[in-house]
C-alpha positions as CSV (number, residue, x, y, z in Angstrom):
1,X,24.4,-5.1,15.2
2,X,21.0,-5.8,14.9
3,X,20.1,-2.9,16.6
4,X,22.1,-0.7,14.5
5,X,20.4,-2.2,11.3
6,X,16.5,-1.5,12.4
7,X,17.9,2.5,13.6
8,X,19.0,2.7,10.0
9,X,16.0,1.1,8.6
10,X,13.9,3.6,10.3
11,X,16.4,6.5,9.0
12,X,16.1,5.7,5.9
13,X,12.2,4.9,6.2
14,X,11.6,8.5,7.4
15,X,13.9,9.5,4.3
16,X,11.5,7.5,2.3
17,X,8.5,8.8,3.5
18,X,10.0,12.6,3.2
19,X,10.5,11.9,-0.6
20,X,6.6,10.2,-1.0
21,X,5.5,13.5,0.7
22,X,7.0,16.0,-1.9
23,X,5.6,13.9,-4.4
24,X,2.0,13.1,-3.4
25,X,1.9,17.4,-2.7
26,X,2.8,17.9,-5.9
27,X,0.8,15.3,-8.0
28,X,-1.7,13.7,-5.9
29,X,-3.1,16.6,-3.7
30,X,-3.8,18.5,-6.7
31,X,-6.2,15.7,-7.7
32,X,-7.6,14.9,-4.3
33,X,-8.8,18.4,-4.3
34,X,-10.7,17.5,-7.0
35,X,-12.7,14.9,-5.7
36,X,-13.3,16.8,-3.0
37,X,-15.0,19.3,-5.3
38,X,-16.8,16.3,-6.7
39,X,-18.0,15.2,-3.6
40,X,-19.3,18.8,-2.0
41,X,-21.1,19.6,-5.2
42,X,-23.0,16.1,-4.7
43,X,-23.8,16.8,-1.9
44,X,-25.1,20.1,-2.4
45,X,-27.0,18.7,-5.1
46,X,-28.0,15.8,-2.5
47,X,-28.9,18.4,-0.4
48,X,-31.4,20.3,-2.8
49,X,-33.2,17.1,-3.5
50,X,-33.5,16.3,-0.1
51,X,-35.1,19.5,0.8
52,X,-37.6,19.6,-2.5
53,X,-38.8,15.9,-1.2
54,X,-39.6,17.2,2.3
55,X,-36.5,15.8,3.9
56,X,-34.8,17.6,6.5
57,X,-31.1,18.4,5.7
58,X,-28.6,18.4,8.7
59,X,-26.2,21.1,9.1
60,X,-22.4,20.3,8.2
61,X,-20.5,20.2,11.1
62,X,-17.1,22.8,11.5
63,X,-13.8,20.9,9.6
64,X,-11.9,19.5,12.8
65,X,-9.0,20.1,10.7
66,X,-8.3,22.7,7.6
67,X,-7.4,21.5,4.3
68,X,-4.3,23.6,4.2
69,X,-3.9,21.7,7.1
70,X,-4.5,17.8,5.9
71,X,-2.7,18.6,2.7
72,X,0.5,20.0,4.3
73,X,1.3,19.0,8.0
74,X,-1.2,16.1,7.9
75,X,0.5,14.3,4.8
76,X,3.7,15.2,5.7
77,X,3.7,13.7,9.0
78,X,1.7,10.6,8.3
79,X,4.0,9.6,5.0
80,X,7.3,10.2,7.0
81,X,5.8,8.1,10.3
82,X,4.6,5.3,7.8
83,X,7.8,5.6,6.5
84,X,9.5,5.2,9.4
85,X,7.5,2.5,10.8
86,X,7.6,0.7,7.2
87,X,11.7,1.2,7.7
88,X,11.8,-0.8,11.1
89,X,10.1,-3.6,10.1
90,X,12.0,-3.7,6.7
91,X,15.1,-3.9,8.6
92,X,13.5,-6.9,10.6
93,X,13.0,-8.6,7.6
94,X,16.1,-7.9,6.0
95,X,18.0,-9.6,9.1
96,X,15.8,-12.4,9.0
97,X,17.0,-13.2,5.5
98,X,20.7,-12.2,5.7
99,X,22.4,-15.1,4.6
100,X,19.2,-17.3,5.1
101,X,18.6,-17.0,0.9
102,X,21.9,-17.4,-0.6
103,X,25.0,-15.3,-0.8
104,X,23.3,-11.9,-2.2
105,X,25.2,-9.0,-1.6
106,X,24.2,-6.5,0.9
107,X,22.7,-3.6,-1.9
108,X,20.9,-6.3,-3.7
109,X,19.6,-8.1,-0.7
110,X,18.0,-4.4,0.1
111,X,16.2,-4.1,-3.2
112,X,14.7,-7.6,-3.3
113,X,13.3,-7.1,0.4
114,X,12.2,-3.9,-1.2
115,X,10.4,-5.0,-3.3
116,X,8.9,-8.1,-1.9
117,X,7.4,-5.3,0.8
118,X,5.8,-3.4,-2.0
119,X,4.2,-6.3,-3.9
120,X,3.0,-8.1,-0.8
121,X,2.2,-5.0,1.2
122,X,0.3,-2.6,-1.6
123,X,0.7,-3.6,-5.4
124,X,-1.1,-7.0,-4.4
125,X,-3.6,-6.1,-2.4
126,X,-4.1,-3.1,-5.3
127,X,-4.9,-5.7,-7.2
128,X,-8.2,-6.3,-4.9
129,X,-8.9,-2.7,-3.7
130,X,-7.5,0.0,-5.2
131,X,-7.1,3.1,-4.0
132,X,-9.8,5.6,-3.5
133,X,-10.0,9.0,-3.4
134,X,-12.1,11.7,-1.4
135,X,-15.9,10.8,-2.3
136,X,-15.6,7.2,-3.2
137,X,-17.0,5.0,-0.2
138,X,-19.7,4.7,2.4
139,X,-19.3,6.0,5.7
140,X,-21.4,2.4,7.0
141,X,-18.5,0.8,5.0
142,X,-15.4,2.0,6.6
143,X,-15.1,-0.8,8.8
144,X,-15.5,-3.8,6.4
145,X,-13.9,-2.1,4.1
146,X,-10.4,-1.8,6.2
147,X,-10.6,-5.1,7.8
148,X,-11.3,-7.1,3.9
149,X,-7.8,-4.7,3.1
150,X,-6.2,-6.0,6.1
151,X,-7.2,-9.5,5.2
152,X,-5.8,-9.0,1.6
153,X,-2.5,-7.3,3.2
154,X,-1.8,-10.2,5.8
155,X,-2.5,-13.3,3.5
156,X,-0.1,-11.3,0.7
157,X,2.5,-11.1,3.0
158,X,2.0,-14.9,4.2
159,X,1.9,-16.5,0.9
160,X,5.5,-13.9,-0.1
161,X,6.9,-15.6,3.1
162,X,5.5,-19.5,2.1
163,X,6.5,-19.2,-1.5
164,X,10.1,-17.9,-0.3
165,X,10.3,-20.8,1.7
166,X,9.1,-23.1,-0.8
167,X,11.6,-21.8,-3.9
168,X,14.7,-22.6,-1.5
169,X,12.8,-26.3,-0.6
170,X,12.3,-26.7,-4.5
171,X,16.0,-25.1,-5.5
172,X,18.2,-28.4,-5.1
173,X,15.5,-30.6,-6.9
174,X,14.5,-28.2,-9.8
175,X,17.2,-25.6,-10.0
176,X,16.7,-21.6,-8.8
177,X,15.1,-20.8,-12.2
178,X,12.4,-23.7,-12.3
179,X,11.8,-23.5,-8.5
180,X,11.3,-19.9,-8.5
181,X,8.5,-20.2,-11.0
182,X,6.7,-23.0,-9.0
183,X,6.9,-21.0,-6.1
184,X,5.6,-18.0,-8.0
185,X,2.8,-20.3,-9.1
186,X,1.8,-21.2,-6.2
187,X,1.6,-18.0,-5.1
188,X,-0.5,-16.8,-7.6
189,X,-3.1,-19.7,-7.4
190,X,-3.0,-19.0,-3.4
191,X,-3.8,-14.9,-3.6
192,X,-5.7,-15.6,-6.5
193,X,-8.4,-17.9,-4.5
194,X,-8.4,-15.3,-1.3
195,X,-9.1,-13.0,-3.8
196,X,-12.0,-14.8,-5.8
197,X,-13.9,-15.3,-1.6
198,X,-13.3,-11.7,-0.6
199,X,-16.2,-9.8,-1.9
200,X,-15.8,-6.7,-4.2
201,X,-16.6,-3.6,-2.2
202,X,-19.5,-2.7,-3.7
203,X,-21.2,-5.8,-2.5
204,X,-21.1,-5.0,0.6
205,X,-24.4,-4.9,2.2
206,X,-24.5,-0.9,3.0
207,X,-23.8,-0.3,-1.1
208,X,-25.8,-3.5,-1.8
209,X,-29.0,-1.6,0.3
210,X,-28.5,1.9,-1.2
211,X,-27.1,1.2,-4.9
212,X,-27.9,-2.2,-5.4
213,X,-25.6,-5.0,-6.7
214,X,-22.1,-3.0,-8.3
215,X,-18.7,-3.9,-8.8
216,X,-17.1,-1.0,-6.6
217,X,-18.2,2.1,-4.8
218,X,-17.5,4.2,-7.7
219,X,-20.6,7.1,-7.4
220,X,-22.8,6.9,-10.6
221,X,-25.0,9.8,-11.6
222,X,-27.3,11.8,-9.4
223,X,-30.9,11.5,-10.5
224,X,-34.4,12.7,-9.5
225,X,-37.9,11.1,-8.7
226,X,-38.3,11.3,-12.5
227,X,-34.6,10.0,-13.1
228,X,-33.5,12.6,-14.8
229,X,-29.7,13.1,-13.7
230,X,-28.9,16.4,-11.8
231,X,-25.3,15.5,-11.0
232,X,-22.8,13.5,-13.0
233,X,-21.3,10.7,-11.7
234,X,-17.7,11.0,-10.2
235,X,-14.8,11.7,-12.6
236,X,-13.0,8.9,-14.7
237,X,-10.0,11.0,-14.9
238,X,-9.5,12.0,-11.5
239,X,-10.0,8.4,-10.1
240,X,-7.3,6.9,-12.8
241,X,-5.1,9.8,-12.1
242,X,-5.5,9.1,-8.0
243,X,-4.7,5.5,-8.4
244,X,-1.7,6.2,-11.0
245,X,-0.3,8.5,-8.6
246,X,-0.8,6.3,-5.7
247,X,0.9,3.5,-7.0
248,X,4.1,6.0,-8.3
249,X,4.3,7.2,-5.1
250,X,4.3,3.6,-3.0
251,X,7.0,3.0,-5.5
252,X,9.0,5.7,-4.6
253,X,8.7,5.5,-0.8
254,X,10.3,1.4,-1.3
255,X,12.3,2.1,-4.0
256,X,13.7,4.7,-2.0
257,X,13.9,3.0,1.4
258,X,15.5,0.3,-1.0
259,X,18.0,2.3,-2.3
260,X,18.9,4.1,0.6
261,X,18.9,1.7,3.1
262,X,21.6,-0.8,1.1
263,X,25.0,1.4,1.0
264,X,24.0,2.2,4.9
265,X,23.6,-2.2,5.4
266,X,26.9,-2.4,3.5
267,X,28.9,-0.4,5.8
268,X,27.7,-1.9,9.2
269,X,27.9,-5.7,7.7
270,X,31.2,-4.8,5.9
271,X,33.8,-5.8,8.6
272,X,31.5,-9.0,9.4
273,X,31.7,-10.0,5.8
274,X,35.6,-9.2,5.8
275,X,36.1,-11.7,8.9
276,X,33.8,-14.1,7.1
277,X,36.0,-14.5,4.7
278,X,39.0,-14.3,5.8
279,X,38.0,-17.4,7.9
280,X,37.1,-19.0,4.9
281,X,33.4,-17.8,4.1
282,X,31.7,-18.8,6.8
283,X,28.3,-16.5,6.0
284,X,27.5,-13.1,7.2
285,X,24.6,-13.9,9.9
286,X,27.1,-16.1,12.1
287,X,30.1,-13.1,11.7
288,X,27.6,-10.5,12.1
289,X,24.8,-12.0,14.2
């Protein structure tokens, strides 16, 4: 059973990820190619600077891959294997919590674990770091800047998990309403400390070095020994319009994998649930576990 759960969860995670591809190629590459216009014409303009001051200007290495390339097979097959991936360990969770949180019904159950995976997984940490796009970012920062997301990502998902657990330890004192909104308060005042110690990207000591003391990694105008500006800074439009569409299309891929992954729950657990009760309700993880 459990085996043909997490084969489903992947199905439908690859299903997911399919839909999240057709939609990021048709509103977010558009976009990215934008900042990636931003980012050669700075450095072009980087470049020129560079070479009035004296400073030698290294060649630009060949593109490993094309951008017809990244934006087509590149996308493509990383959405549909994060998908995938996302889909296996969705289905983990989603037998973890069958009939460990009350007698929800198989569809429902799907959405909630849904939807806990796209708060605690991305719309949290969002809250942190948002999504970039091409040209926002310092190469020196790459590292920090995936480990302080990775930090955000695993204490999201922990505190999810502890305030779960802490709403069902609440329920029979407080009721499900009133112990649901403790546990959401404590969630909040937990996420909300990790995020008030995590520093904001562009402190970092590479920006910190370069840019001096800013809030993010957001470029700001070009400018010359005399400070006159030679190259705008990057695009306000572009970077809302990267992070809108980045959110719409997380939302997609879980509402999807959601969605699709229920009805296919419901027909492997629906014989178990029969025999539960017909044997007088005896929960759907002993009948089908």
């Amino acid at each position: 059973m459990e085996r043909i759960l997490i084969t489903r969860g992947l199905l439908a995670g690859a299903l997911a990820g399919l839909v999240a591809f057709c939609f990021a190629r048709i509103f977010a590459e558009p976009v990215i190619d934008k900042a990636i216009a931003y980012e050669s014409g700075r450095d072009a303009a980087q470049a020129a600077l560079d070479r009035a001051a004296g400073i030698a200007v290294p060649a630009d290495g060949p593109d490993i891959f094309s951008r017809t390339v990244q934006s087509n097979i590149g996308i493509g097959v990383g959405l549909i294997a994060f998908g995938a991936g996302m889909g296996a360990v969705y289905a983990v969770v989603y037998l973890l919590c069958l009939g460990r949180v009350g007698r929800i019904q198989p569809k429902v159950l799907a959405l909630l674990v849904a939807g806990a995976g796209l708060a605690g997984i991305y719309l949290v940490p969002y809250l942190k770091y948002p999504a970039n796009p091409p040209a926002i970012g310092h190469p020196d920062t790459i590292k920090p800047r995936a480990a302080l997301y990775l930090t955000m990502v695993v204490c999201s998902v922990a505190f999810i998990l502890a305030a779960t657990w802490l709403g069902r330890r609440l329920a029979p004192r407080f009721g499900n309403w009133n112990a649901t909104l403790l546990a959401a308060l404590a969630f909040a005042a937990a996420i909300g400390i990790v995020m008030a110690i995590l520093p904001s990207l562009g402190e970092l000591s590479a920006n910190v070095h370069q840019y001096g003391h800013h809030a993010t990694e957001t470029p700001l105008p070009l400018a010359d020994a005399k400070g006159n500006i030679v190259y705008p800074g990057f695009p306000a439009d572009v970077l809302f319009s990267f992070r809108f569409y980045s959110i719409c299309n997380q939302v997609l891929l879980w509402g999807t994998l959601g969605l699709a992954f229920g009805p296919m729950a419901e027909r492997v657990l629906r014989p178990a649930m029969q025999r539960a009760e017909a044997s007088g309700g005896a929960g759907v993880t002993a009948a089908a576990v």
